[in-house]
DOLOVO-627719 format. One record per residue (C-alpha): residue number from 0; x, y, z; residue in one letter. Coordinates in steps of 0.02 Angstrom, whole numbers, m for minus. Example, Ala and Ser with C-alpha at 12.3 -4.5 7.8 and 13.67 -1.06 7.14 Angstrom:
BEGIN
R	i	east	north	up	aa
R	0	615	m225	390	a
R	1	684	m53	357	s
***
This chain:
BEGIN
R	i	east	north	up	aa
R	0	86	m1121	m2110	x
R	1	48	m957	m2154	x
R	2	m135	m929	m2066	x
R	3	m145	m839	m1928	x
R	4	m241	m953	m1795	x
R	5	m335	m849	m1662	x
R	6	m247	m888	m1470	x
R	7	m405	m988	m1347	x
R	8	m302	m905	m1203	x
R	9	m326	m718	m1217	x
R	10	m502	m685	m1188	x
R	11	m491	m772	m1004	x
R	12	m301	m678	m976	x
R	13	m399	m522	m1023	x
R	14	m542	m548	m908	x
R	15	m434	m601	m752	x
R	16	m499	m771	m766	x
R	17	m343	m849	m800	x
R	18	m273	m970	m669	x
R	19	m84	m964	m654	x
R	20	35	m1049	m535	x
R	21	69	m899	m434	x
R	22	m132	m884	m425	x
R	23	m153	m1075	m326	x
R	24	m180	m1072	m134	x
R	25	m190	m1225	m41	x
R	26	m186	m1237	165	x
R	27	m55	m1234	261	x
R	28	47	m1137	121	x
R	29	201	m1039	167	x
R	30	271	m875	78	x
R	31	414	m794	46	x
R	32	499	m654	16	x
R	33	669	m611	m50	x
R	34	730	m435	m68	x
R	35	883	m436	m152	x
R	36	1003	m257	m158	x
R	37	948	m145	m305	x
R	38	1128	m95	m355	x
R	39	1256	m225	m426	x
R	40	1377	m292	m293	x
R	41	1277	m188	m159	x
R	42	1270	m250	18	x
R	43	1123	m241	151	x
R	44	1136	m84	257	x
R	45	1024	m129	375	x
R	46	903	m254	445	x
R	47	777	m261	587	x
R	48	758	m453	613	x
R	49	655	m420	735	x
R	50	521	m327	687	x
R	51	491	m457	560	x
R	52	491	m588	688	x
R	53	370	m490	808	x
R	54	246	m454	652	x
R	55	112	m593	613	x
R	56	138	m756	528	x
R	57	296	m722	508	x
R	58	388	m899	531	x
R	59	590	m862	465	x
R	60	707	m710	422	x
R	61	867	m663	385	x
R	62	977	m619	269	x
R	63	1039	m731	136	x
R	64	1226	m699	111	x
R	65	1256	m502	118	x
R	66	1166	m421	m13	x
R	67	965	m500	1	x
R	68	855	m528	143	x
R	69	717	m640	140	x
R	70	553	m669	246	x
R	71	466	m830	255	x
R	72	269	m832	311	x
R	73	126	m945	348	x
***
C-alpha cells in the first residue's frame, strides 16, 4: 500500500507486441459482422443480401431482427 508498482504490461501494449484475444487466428476460423442502426429504436432501410452473398468468403447474412444486419465469413 501506498507504492506505486511499475505495470510489466505497457512496454509490449506500447510496442504492438501485445497478444489479445481479438489478435488469435487459428484455421478454419469464421468472422462476423454485426452492424447494428446508429440511432435509438432505428430500423434497417435497406439491405442487399445479395451482394454479400455473391462477394468472397462470405458464408451467412441477414438481418437480425429489424434494426442490425450481420455478415458471417470464412
Amino acid at each position: 500500500m501506498g507504492t506505486r508498482v511499475a505495470r510489466i504490461d505497457t512496454p509490449a501494449k506500447v510496442k504492438g507486441a501485445a497478444e489479445f484475444g481479438i489478435d488469435v487466428r487459428i484455421p478454419n476460423m469464421k468472422y462476423s459482422l454485426l452492424a447494428r442502426c446508429p440511432v435509438i429504436g432505428g430500423k434497417v432501410a435497406s439491405f442487399e443480401e445479395q451482394r454479400y452473398e455473391e462477394s468472397s468468403g462470405c458464408q451467412l447474412c441477414g438481418e437480425i431482427g429489424d434494426s442490425a444486419v450481420a455478415v458471417v465469413r470464412g
